[in-house]
PAZALUM-212097 format. One record per residue (C-alpha): x, y, z; residue number from 1; residue in three letters. Coordinates in nm, 2 decimals. Layout:
// PAZALUM-212097
        u        v        w     i    aa
        X        Y        Z   NUM   ALA
...
//
This chain:
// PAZALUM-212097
        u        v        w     i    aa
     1.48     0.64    -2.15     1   UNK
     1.35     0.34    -1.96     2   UNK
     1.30     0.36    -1.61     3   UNK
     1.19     0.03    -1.53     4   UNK
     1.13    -0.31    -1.71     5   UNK
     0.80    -0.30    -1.78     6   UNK
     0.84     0.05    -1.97     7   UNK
     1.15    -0.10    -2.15     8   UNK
     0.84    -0.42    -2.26     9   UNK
     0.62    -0.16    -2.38    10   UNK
     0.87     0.01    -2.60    11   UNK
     0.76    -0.08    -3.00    12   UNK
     1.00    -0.33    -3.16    13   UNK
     1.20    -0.25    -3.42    14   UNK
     1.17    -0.43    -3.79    15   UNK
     1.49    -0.58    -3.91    16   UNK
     1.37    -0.46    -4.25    17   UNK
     1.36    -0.14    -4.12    18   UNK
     1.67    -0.12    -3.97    19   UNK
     1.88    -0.43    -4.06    20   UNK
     2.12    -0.30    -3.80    21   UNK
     1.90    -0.30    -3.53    22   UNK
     1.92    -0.69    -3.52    23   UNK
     2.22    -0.66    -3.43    24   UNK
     2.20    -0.35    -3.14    25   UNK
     2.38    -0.10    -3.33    26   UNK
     2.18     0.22    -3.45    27   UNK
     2.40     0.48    -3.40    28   UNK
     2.71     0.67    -3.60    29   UNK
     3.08     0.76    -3.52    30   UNK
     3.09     1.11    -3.48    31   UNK
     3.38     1.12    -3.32    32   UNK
     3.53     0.93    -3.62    33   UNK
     3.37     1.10    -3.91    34   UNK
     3.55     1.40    -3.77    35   UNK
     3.88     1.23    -3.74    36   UNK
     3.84     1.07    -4.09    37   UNK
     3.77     1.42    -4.24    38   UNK
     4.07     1.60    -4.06    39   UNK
     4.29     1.28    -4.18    40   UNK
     4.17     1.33    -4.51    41   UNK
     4.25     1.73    -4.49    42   UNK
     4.62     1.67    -4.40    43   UNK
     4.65     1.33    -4.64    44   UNK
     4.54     1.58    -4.93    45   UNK
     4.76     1.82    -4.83    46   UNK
     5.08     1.63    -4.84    47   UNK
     4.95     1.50    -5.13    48   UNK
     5.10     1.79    -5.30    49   UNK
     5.49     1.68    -5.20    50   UNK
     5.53     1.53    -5.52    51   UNK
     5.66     1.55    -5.91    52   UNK
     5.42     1.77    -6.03    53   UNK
     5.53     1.94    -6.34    54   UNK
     5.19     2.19    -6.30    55   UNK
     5.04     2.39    -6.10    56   UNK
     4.66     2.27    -6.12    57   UNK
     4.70     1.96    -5.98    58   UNK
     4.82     2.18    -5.60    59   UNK
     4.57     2.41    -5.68    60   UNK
     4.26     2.15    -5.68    61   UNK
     4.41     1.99    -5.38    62   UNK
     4.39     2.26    -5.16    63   UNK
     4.07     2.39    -5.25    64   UNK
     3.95     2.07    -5.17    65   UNK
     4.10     2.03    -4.87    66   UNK
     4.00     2.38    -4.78    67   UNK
     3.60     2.31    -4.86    68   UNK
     3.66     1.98    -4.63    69   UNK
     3.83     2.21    -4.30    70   UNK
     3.56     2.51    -4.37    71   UNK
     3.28     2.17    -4.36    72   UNK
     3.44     2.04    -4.03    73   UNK
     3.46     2.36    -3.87    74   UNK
     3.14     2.43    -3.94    75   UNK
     3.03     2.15    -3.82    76   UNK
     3.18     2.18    -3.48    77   UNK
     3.06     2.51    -3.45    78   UNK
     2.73     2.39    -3.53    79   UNK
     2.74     2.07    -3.26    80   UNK
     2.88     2.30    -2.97    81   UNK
     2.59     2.56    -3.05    82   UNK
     2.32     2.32    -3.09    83   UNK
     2.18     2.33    -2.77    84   UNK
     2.10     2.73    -2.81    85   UNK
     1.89     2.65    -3.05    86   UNK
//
């Protein structure tokens, strides 16, 4: 990080071909939300199973998908609070 100005002028500047986003400032992610989005998703494919269903394969594909997204995400927390032992 930048203490000063004049390391801040020195710092290489970024090609908007490069990164077309970085004309704009942005040039990071939503963690936070890709998490959210996923745990949504889980319970959002769960409930998808309510329904009319006159067989079972369509519940059974719906949780194991939902159970590969929740094993992803919990790894992935698991992973980010670890990271720094590393």
């Amino acid at each position: 990080m930048a203490r000063n100005t004049r390391e801040l002028a020195q710092r290489p500047a970024v090609d908007p071909q490069d990164e077309p986003s970085a004309e704009w400032g942005w040039h990071g992610g939503f963690p936070k939300g890709m998490v959210i989005a996923g745990w949504v998703s889980v319970f959002i494919l769960l409930a998808m199973i309510i329904g009319n269903h006159t067989g079972r394969v369509e519940n059974l594909w719906l949780i194991g998908i939902a159970l590969v997204m929740a094993l992803g995400l919990v790894l992935h927390s698991v992973r980010k609070r670890t990271a720094w032992r590393r």
